[in-house]
C-alpha positions in Angstrom: 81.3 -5.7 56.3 82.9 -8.8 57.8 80.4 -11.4 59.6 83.2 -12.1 61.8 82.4 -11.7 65.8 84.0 -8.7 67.3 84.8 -5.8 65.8 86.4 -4.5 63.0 89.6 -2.9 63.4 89.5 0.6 62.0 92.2 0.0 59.3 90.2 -2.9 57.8 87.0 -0.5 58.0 89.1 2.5 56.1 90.9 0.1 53.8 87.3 -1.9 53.2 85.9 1.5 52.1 89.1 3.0 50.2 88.8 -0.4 48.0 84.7 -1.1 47.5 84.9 1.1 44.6 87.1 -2.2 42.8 84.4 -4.2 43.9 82.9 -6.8 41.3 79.1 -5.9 40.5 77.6 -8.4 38.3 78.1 -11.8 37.0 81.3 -13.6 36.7 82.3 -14.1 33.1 81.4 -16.6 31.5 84.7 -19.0 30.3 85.5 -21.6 27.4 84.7 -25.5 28.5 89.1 -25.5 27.8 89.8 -22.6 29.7 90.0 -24.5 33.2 93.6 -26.6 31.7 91.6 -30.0 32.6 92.8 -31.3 29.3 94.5 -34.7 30.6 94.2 -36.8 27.2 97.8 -38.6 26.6 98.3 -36.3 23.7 98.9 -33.4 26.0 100.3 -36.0 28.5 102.9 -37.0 26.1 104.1 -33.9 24.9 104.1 -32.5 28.8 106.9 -35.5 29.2 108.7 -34.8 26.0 109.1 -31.1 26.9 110.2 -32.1 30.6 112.8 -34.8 29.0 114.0 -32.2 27.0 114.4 -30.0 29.1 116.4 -32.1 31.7 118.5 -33.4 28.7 119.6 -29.4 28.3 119.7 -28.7 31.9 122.6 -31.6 32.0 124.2 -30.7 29.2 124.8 -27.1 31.3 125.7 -28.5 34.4 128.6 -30.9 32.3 129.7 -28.2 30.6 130.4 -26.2 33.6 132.1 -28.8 35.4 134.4 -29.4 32.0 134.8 -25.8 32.2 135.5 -25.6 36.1 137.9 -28.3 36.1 140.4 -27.2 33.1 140.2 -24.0 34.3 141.4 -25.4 38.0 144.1 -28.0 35.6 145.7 -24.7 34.1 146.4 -22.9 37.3 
């Protein structure tokens, strides 16, 4: 089972055995030419860094808003 030296321990040996029957038999599957994400064209480039701009633009509108928030709050006391 493993072409390790030494021996197997016997919960590797049971839990080998309890799991074969999950195995893979076959062929892997074949996937799309897309599939792997390797896309880098500056199309997808682009948009990547227009998401990630927007999202940091929201992100600091949060963190301003609770510091607004947090300091009338602390004012009105």
């Amino acid at each position: 089972m493993c072409e390790c030296s030494g021996e197997a321990a016997a919960e590797v040996v049971q839990l080998e055995r309890a799991l074969g029957k999950f195995r893979h038999v076959g062929r892997a599957p074949e996937l799309p030419s897309n599939f792997a994400g390797g896309d880098t064209s500056q199309e997808t480039l682009g948009s990547a860094r227009a998401w990630f701009f927007e999202f940091a633009a929201v992100a600091a509108r949060c963190v301003g808003g609770f510091f607004v928030v947090d300091g009338l709050r602390v004012h009105r006391n």
